[in-house]
C-alpha positions as CSV (number, residue, x, y, z in Angstrom):
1,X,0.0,0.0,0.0
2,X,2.9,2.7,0.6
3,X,4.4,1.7,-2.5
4,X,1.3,2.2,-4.1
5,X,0.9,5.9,-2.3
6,X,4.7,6.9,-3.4
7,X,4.5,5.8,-7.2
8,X,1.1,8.2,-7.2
9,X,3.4,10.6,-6.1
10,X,5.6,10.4,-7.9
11,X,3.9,10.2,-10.9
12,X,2.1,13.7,-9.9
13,X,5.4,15.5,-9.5
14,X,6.9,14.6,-12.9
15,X,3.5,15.2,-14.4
16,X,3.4,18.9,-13.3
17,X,7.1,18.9,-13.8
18,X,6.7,18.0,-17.3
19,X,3.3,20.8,-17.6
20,X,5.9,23.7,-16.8
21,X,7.3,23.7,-20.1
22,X,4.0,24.2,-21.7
23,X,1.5,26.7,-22.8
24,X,-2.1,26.4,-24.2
25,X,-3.1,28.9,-26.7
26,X,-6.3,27.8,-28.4
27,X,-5.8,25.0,-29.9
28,X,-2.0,25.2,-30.8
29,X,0.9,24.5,-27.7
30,X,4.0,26.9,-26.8
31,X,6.3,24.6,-25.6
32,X,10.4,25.5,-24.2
33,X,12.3,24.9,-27.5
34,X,10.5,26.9,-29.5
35,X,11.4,29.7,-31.8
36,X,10.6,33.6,-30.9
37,X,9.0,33.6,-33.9
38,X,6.8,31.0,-33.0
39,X,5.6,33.0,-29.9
40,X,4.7,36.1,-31.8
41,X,2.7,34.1,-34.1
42,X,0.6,32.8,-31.2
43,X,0.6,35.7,-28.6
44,X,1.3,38.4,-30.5
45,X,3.5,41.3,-29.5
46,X,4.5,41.5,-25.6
47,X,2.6,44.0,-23.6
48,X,6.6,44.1,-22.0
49,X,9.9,43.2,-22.6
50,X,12.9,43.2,-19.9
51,X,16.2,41.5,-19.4
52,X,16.1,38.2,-17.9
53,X,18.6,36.3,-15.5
54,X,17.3,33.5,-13.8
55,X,18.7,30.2,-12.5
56,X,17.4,26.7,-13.5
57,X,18.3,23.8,-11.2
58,X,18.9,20.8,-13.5
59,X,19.5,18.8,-10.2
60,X,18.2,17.3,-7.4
61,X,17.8,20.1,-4.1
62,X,20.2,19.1,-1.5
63,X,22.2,16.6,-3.3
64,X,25.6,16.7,-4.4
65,X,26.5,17.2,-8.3
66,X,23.4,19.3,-9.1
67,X,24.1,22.1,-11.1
68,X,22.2,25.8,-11.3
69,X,22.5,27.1,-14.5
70,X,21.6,30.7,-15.2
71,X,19.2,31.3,-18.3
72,X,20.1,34.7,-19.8
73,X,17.7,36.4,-22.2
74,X,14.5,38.5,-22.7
75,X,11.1,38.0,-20.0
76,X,8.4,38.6,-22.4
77,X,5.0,39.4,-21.0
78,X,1.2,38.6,-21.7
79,X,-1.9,39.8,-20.3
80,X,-4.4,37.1,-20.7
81,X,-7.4,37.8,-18.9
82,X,-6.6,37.8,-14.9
83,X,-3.2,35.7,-16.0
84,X,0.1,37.2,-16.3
85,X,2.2,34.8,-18.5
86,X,5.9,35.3,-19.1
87,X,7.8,33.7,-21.7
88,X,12.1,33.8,-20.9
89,X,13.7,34.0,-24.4
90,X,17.4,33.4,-25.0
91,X,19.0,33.0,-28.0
92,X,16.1,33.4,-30.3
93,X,14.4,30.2,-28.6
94,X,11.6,30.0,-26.1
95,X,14.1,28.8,-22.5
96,X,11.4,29.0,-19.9
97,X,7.5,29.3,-19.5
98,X,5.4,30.6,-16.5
99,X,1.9,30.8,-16.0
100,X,0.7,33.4,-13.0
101,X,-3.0,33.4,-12.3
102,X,-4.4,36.3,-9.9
């Protein structure tokens, strides 16, 4: 039964792990990877633009031999109703995706 409880778990967290990378616009997806261009098409213009530094751990918290890389680019910004989504672009390509609802 606890094994049972921690695979469910675990399954969650890489599930909205995995949903981080994402964006829903209409029918069409904005994932990390894809070009600027790509955003524009779907979003249009940015209501702002600023410089972005931010870090990315690409390991796990706590443990030895995980690294914090610093993602270096443009924060792009969207009004989308009572959201506030930012797109982090670096080097032309989409690098990071968030999703603030008020």
């Amino acid at each position: 039964m606890r094994g049972y409880l921690g695979l469910t778990l675990l399954m969650l967290a890489s599930a909205a792990h995995a949903g981080g990378g994402t964006l829903r616009v209409g029918s069409q997806v904005l994932v990390v990877g894809d070009s600027a261009t790509r955003v524009t098409e779907l979003l249009g213009k940015p209501a702002y633009r600023s410089q972005a530094k931010s870090t990315a751990n690409s390991g796990r918290s706590g443990k030895k031999g995980g690294k914090a890389s610093a993602i270096s680019g443009q924060q792009w910004q969207y009004r989308q109703g009572n959201r506030l989504v930012t797109i982090v672009v670096a080097d032309g390509k989409v690098a990071a995706i968030r999703d603030d609802a008020h």
